[in-house]
MIDREN-836058 format. One record per residue (C-alpha): residue in one letter; x, y, z. Coordinates in pm, 1 decimal. Each point is the difference from the previous one (the first is absolute). Layout:
N
  res      east     north        up
    a         X         Y         Z
...
***
This chain:
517
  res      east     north        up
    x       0.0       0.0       0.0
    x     332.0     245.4      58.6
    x      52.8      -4.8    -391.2
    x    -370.6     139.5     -24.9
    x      78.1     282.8     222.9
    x     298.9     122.2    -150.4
    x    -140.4     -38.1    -359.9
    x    -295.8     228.5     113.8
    x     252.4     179.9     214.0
    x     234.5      94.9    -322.0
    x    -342.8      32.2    -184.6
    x    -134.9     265.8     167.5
    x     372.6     185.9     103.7
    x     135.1     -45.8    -293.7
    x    -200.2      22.2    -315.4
    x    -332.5     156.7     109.9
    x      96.9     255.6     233.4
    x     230.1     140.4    -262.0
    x    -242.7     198.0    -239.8
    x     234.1     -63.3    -357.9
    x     -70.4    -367.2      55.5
    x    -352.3      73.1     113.1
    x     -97.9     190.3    -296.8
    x     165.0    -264.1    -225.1
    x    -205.6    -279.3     160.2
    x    -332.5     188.1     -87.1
    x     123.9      98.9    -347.7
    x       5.0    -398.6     -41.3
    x    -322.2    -126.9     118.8
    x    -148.8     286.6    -206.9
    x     171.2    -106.1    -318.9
    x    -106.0    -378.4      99.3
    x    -357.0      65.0      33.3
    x     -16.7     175.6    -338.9
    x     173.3    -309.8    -108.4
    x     330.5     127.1    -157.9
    x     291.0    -217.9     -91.9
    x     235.8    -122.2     225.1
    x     278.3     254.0    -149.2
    x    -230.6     316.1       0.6
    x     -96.2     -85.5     367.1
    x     385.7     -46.3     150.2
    x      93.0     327.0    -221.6
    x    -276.8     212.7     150.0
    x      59.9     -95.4     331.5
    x     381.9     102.7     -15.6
    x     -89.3     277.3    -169.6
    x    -216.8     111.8     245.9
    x     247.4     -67.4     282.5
    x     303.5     187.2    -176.7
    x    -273.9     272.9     -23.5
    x     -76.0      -1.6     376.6
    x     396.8      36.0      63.6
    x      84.1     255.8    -280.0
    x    -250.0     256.0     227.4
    x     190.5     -66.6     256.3
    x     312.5     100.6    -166.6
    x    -123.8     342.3    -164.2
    x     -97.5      64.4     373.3
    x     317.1       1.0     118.8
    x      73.0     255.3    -287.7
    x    -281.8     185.6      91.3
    x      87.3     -12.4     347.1
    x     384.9     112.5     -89.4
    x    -137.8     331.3    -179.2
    x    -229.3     135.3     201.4
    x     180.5      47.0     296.6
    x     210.1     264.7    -112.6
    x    -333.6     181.4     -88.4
    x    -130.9     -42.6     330.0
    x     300.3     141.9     146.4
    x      -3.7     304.0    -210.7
    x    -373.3      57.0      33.4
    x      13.4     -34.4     377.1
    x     315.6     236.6     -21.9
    x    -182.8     269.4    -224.5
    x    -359.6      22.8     161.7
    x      47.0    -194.4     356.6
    x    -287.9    -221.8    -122.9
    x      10.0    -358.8    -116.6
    x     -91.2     -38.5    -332.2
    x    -138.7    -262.7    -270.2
    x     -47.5    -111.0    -326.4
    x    -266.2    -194.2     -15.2
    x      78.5    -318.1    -231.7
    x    -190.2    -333.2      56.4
    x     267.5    -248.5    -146.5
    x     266.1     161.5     227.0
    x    -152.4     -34.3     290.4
    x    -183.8    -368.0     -52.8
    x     366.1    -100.6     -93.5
    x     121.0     102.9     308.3
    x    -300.0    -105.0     224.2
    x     116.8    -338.9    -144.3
    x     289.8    -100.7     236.6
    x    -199.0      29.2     309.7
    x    -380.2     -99.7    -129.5
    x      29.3    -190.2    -315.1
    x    -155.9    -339.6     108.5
    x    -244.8     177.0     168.8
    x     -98.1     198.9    -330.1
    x      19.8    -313.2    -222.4
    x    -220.7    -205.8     255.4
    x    -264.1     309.4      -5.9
    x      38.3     143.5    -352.5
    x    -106.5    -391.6    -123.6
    x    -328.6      -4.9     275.5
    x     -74.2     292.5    -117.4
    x     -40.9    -102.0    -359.7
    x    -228.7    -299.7     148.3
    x    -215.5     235.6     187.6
    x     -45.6     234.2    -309.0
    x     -99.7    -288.3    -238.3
    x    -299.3     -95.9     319.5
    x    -111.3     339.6     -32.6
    x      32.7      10.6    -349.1
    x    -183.9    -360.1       2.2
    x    -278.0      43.9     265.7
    x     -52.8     415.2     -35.0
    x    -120.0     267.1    -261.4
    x     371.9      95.3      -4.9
    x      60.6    -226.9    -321.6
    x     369.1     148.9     -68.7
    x     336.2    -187.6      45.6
    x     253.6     228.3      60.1
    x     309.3    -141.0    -206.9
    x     301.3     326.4      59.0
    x     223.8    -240.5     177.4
    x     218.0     251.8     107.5
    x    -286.1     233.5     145.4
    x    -117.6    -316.4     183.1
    x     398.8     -47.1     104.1
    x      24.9     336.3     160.6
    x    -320.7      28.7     159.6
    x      30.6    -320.5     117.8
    x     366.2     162.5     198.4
    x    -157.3     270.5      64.1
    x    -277.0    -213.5     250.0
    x     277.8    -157.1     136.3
    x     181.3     253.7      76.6
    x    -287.3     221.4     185.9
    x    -127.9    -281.0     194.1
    x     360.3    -169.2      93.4
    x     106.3     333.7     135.9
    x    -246.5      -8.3     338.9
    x     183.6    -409.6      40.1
    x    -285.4    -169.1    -101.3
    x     133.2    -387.4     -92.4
    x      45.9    -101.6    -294.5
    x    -350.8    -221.6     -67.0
    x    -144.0     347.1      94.0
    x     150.1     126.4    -206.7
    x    -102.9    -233.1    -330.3
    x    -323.1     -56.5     130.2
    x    -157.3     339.0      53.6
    x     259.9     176.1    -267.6
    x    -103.6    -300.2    -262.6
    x    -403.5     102.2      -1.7
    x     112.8     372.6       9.8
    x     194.9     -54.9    -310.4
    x    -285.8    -224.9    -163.3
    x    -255.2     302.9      95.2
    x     215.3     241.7    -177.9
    x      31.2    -237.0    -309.5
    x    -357.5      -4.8     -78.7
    x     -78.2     309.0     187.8
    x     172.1     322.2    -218.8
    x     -79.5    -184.4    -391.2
    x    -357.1      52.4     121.3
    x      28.1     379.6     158.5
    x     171.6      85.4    -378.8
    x    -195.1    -159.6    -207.8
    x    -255.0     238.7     -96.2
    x     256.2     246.2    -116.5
    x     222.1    -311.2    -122.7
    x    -322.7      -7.2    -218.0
    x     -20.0     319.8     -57.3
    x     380.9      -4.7    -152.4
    x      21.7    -352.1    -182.6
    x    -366.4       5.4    -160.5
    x     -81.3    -345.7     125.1
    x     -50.5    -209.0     256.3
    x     302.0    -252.5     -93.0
    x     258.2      90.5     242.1
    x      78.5     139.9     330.1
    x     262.9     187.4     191.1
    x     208.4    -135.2     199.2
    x     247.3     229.4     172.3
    x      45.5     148.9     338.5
    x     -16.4     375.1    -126.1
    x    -423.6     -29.4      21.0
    x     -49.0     267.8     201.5
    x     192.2     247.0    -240.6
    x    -197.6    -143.5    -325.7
    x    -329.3      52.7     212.1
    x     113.6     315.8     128.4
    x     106.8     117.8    -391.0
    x    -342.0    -129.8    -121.6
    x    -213.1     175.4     179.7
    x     224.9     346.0     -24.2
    x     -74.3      -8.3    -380.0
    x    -377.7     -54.7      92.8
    x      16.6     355.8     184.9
    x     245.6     199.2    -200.7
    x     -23.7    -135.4    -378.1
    x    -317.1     -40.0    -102.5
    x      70.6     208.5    -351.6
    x     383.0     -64.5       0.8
    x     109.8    -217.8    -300.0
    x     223.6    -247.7     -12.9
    x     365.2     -56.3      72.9
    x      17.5    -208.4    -323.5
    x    -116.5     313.7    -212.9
    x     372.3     121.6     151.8
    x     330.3      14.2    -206.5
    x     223.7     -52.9     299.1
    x     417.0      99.6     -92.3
    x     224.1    -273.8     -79.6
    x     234.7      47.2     205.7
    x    -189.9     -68.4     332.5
    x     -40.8    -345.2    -157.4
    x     295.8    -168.5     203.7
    x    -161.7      48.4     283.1
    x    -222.3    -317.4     -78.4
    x     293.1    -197.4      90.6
    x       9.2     -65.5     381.3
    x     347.3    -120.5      26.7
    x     132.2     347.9    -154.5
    x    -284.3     223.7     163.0
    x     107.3    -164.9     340.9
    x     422.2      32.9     -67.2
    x     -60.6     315.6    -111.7
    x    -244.8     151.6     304.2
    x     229.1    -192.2     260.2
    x     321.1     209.0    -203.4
    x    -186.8     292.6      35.5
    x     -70.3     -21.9     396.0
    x     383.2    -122.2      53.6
    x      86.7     309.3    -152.6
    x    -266.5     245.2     175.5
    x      73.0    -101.3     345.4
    x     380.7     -28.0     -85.3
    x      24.2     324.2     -44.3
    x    -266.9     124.6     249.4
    x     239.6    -211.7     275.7
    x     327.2     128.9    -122.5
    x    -112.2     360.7      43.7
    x    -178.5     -65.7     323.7
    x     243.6    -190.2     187.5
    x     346.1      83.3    -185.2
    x     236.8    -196.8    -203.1
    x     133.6    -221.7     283.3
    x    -335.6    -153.3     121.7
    x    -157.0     -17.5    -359.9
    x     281.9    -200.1    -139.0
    x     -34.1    -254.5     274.2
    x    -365.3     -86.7    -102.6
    x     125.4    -301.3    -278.0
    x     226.0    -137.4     269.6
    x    -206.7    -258.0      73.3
    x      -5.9    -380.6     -55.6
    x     326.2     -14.6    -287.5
    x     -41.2     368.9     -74.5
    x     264.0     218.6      55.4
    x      38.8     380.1     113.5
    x     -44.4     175.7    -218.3
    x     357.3     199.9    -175.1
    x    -113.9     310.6    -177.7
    x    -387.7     230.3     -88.8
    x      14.8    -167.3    -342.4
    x      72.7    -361.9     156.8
    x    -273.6      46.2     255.7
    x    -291.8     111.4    -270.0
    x     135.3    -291.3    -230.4
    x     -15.8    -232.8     316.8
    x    -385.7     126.6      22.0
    x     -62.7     -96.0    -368.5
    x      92.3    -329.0      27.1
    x    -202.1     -67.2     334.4
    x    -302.0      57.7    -260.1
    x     138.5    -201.3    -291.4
    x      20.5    -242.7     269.0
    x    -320.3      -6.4     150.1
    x    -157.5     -13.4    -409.8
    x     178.4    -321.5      26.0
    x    -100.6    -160.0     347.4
    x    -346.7      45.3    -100.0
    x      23.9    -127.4    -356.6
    x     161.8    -336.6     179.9
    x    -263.8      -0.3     224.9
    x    -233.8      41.3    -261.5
    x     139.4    -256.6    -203.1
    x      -3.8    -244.5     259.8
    x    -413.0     119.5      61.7
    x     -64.6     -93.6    -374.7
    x     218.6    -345.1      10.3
    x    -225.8     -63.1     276.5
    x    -326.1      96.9     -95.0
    x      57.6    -162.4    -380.7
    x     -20.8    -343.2     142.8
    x    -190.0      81.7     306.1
    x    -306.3     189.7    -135.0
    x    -143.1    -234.1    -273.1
    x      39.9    -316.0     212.0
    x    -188.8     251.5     266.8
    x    -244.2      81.3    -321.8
    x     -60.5    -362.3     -74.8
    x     -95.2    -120.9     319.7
    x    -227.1     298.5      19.4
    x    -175.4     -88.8    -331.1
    x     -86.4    -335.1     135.0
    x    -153.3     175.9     345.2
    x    -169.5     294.7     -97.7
    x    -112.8     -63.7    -383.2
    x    -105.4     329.5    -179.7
    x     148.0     187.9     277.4
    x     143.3     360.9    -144.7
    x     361.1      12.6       6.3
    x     153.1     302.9     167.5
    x     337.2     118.0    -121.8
    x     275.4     245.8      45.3
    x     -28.4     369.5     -69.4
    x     153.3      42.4    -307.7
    x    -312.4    -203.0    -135.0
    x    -146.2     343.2     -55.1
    x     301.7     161.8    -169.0
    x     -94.4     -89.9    -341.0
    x    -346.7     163.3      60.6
    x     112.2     363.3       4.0
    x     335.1      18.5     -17.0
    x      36.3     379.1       0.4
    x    -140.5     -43.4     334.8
    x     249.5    -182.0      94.2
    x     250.9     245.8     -74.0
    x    -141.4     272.6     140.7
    x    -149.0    -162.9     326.1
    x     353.7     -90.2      77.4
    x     144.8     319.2     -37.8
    x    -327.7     134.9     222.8
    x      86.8    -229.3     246.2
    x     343.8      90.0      72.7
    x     -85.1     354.6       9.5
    x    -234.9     -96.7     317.3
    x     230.2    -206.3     120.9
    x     231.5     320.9       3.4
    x    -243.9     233.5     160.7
    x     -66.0    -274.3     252.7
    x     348.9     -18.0      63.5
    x     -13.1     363.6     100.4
    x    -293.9     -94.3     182.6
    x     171.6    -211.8     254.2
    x     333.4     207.8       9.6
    x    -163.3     348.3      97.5
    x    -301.7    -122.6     191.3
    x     -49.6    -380.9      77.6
    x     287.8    -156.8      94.6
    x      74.7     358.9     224.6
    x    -329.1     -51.5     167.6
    x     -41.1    -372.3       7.2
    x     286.4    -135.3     -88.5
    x     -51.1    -157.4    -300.6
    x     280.2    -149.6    -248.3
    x      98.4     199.8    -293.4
    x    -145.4    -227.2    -306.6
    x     219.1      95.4    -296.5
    x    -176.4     -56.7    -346.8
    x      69.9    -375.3    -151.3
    x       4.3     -51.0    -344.1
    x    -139.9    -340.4      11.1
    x    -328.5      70.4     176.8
    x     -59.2     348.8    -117.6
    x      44.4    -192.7    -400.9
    x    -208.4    -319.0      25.8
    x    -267.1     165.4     254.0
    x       9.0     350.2    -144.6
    x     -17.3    -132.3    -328.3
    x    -312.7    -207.3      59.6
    x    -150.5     267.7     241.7
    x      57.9     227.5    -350.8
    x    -242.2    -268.8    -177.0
    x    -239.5     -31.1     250.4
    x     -35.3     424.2      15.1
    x     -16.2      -8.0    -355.6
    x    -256.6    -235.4     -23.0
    x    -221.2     196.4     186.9
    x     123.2     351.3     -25.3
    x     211.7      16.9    -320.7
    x     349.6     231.2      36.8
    x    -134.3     198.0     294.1
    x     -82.0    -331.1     183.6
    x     338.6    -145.9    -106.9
    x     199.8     257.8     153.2
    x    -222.3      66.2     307.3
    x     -56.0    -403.4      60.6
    x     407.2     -36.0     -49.1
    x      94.4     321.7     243.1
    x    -240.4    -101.6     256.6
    x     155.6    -428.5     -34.3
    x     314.0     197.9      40.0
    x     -84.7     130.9     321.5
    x    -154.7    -345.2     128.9
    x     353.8    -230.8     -90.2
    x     192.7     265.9     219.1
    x    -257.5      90.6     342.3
    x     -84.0    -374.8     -30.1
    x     378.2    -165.7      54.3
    x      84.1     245.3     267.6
    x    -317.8    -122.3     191.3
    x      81.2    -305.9     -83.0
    x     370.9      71.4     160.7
    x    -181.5      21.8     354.3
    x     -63.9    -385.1      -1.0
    x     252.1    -174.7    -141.8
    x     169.9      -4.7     300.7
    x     412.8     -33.5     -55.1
    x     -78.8     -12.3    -358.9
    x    -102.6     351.3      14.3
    x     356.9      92.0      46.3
    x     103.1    -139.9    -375.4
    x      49.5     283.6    -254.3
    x    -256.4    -164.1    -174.4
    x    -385.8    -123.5      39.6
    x    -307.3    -172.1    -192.8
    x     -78.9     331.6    -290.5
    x    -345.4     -74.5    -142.3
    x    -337.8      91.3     114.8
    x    -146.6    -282.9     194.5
    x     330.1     -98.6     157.0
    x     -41.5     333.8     149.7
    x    -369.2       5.0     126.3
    x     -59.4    -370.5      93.3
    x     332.1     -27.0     253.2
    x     -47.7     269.8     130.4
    x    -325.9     -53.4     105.8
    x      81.9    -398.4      78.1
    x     337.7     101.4     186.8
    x    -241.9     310.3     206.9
    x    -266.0    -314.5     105.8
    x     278.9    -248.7      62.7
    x     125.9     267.1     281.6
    x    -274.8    -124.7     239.5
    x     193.1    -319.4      49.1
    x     -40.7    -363.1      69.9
    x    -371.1    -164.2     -69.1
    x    -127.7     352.6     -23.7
    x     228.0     111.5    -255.0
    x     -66.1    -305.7    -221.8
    x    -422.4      15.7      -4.8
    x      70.7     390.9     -64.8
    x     208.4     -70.5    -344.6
    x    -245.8    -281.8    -104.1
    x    -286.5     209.3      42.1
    x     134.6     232.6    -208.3
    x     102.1    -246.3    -266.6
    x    -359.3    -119.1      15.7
    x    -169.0     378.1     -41.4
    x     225.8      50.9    -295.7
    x    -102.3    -354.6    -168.4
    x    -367.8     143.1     113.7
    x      71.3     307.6    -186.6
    x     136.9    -138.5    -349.2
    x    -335.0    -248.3      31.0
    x    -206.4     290.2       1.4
    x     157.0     181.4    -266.8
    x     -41.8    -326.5    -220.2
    x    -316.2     -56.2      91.3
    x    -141.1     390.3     -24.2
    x     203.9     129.6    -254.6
    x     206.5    -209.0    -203.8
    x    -269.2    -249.9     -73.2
    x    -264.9     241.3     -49.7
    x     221.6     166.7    -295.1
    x      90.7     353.3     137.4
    x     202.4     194.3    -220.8
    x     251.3     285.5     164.2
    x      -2.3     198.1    -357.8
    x    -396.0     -35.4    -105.7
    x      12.2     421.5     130.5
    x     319.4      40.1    -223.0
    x    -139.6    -162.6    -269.7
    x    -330.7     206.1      28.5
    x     182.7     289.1     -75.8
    x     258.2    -117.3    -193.9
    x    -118.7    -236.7    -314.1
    x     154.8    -296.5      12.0
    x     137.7      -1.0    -352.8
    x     188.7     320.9     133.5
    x     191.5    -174.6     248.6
    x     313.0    -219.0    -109.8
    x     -43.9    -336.0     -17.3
    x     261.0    -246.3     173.0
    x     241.4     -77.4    -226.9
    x     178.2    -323.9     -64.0
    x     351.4     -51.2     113.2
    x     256.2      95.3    -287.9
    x    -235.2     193.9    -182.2
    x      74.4     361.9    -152.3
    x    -264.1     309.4     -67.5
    x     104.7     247.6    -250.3
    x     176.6     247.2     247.7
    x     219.5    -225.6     162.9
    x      86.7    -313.4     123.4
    x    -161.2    -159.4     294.6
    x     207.5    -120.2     321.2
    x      62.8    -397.9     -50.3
    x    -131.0    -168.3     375.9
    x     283.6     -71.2     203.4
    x     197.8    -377.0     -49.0
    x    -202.4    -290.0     113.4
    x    -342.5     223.9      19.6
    x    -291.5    -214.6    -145.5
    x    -164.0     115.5    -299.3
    x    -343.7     156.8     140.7
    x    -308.7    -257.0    -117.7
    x    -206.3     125.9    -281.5
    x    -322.6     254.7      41.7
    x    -332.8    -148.6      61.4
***
């Protein structure tokens, strides 16, 4: 009977508390129960598990280049400061929680396709990397008051599963509203924004055309490429605070700030400033391995996770990631990530000359990566509803929401609010918060607290589906009333030119939007 003890023993020590191995393991038995050949089912599982360890790596990187920032920030303003970007901080969540986030990330996905099974809430939520960081997220918030680790899973597994069927159904209406049809959902924790941009353009642009009647300049085109957009804005705050430290604090101070880790003191003004642009290079390239590593996951992971769905919840809508919409208005997108920004730079001035002063709250300096993919959509959804007016005003006001949000969201996270970086979209922001707030009541107390409020918003998105999605509302019927239909643009497909110029190709990997009803 020994040998049975240490087999289970090595078992559970070795291969499934260790989340790489985990991940793999469930990357398998998906494959298997779709019924793929032996050789497609051992190469997505080590896929999957070189994925898993390839986030771990770009958060070390990650890790590496933000502390100089933080050092430089806290030296310029006194305050702690953040850029809010969801791979960098799940990666480094990941030494400390990762079993725990594999073990409630997959419960999760049960619990969603019960609800999606047994509820109204018909919608399987397949952005496997949304699901990943929520999933840390919950783990995070409710680890941090030392609740064990069954706890944990348990209550942070329904959560997650609430949230998966949950947010598809608060967006659909204006999901409708954008894609024409009722063939797809979305599935991406920036909901709040996309609701919030929706119903702007409702109020402010009921006779305001549409972005797509726009000829946007070329050269803002690069933009559309996160990798650059996110180098480039990391270069550019290097350089800003840099400079703001050297003249603050002198030459001797400032050109300490790289000396960390294997940096070195800095040896000269033009050494120092060149030290600072490679910090950002660097951080463009942490989060494209951490990215990478996301996608090597999720290309195995998600369609054994789609397969076993199709066999549980048959006809069920599938809800997918942001850039979904891109192809829909993709002037929108453009310009509601450039709106974005800009409100994530007036909140920014927000919290340095009033909130964090009064209440202490973290700087939140603007991310590329959240202000594109959610400002971008949130430029759709306004558009959709409100035409240009409701594309910038949707976008500026989803700027605002990614930065108060995280530094909210900074109050519970307990020692991970002292990384220089946080969870960046929407929901992230909104639902720990207000999970991490409840959990403070401790013990049993704590617990019933946070599932009652997991149940009210399941409640909620039931209602919605019931009273308004089902019964056909449309956000732009008063838009259209005003506006004739044949005056607004119609979505166009992806790759497609007009005679002024050419449209904005979706970003890599974004599926091609289904056709119009």
């Amino acid at each position: 009977m020994g040998w049975f003890v240490t087999l289970a023993t090595f078992l559970v020590n070795e291969i499934l508390s260790e989340p790489a191995y985990l991940i793999g393991i469930i990357t398998a038995v998906g494959l298997i129960a779709m019924k793929k050949s032996t050789g497609q089912i051992i190469g997505g599982a080590i896929k999957a598990t070189l994925g898993f360890l390839l986030i771990g790596a770009g958060a070390g990187l990650v890790t590496a280049s933000l502390d100089p920032l933080g050092t430089m920030i806290q030296g310029v303003t006194g305050a702690h400061g953040v850029i809010p970007t969801n791979e960098a901080i799940v990666g480094i969540a990941q030494d400390q929680f990762g079993s725990r986030v594999a073990w409630l990330m997959i419960l999760g996905f049960v619990v969603s396709l019960l609800l999606a099974r047994f509820t109204p809430l018909r919608y399987v939520f397949l952005t496997g990397h949304h699901m990943l960081f929520m999933a840390t997220l919950l783990t995070v918030v409710l680890a941090n008051g030392g609740r064990s680790t069954v706890a944990v899973v348990a209550v942070g597994g329904v959560l997650l599963g609430i949230m998966l069927v949950a947010m598809p159904a608060f967006a659909h209406p204006w999901t409708k509203r954008v894609t024409g049809s009722d063939t797809v959902a979305i599935g991406h924790f920036g909901t709040a924004g996309y609701i919030v941009a929706g119903a702007t353009g409702r109020v402010v642009g009921k006779r305001s055309r549409s972005t797509e009647e726009m000829k946007l300049p070329e050269g803002l085109r690069f933009l559309r490429d996160s990798m650059v957009a996110t180098a480039l804005s990391m270069l550019l705050i290097y350089l800003v605070m840099a400079v703001l430290l050297l003249v603050k604090e002198g030459q001797e101070t400032a050109f300490k700030a790289f000396a960390t880790g294997t940096g070195t003191v800095a040896t000269g003004t033009g050494n120092y400033l060149m030290q600072s642009v490679m910090q950002g290079l660097q951080f463009g390239i942490a989060v494209a391995v951490i990215l990478f590593g996301v996608r090597t996951i999720l290309g195995e992971l998600v369609p054994a996770f789609q397969g076993i769905a199709q066999k549980v919840v048959p006809g069920a809508l599938p809800a997918l990631d942001a850039p979904i919409v891109f192809p829909y208005a993709q002037n929108a997108v453009l310009i509601g990530f450039i709106s974005s920004f800009t409100g994530g730079l007036i909140g920014l001035a927000l919290l340095t000359w009033i909130f964090n002063p009064a209440f202490g709250l973290a700087l939140v300096l603007p991310g590329l990566v959240p202000h594109f993919f959610t400002g971008g959509a949130a430029g759709v959804y306004g558009n959709a509803t409100g035409g240009r007016r409701g594309a910038v005003v949707g976008a500026f006001l989803n700027g605002l929401l990614i930065t108060f949000l995280p530094a909210l969201l900074l109050k519970v996270l307990g020692a991970f609010g002292d990384q220089n970086t946080t969870f960046g979209d929407a929901d992230f922001g909104w639902f720990g918060a207000l999970i991490g707030n409840a959990g403070k009541a401790g013990g049993a107390a704590g617990l019933v607290i946070i599932v009652l409020l997991g149940l009210a918003v399941l409640g909620g998105a039931i209602l919605v589906q019931k009273r308004v999605v089902d019964t056909g509302w449309d956000p732009g019927a008063a838009r259209d009333a005003l506006m004739p239909r044949e005056s607004v643009a119609a979505p166009a497909e992806a790759g497609t030119t007009t005679a002024a110029y050419a449209k904005i190709p979706p970003p890599a990997g974004a599926p091609a939007p289904p056709p119009a009803a």
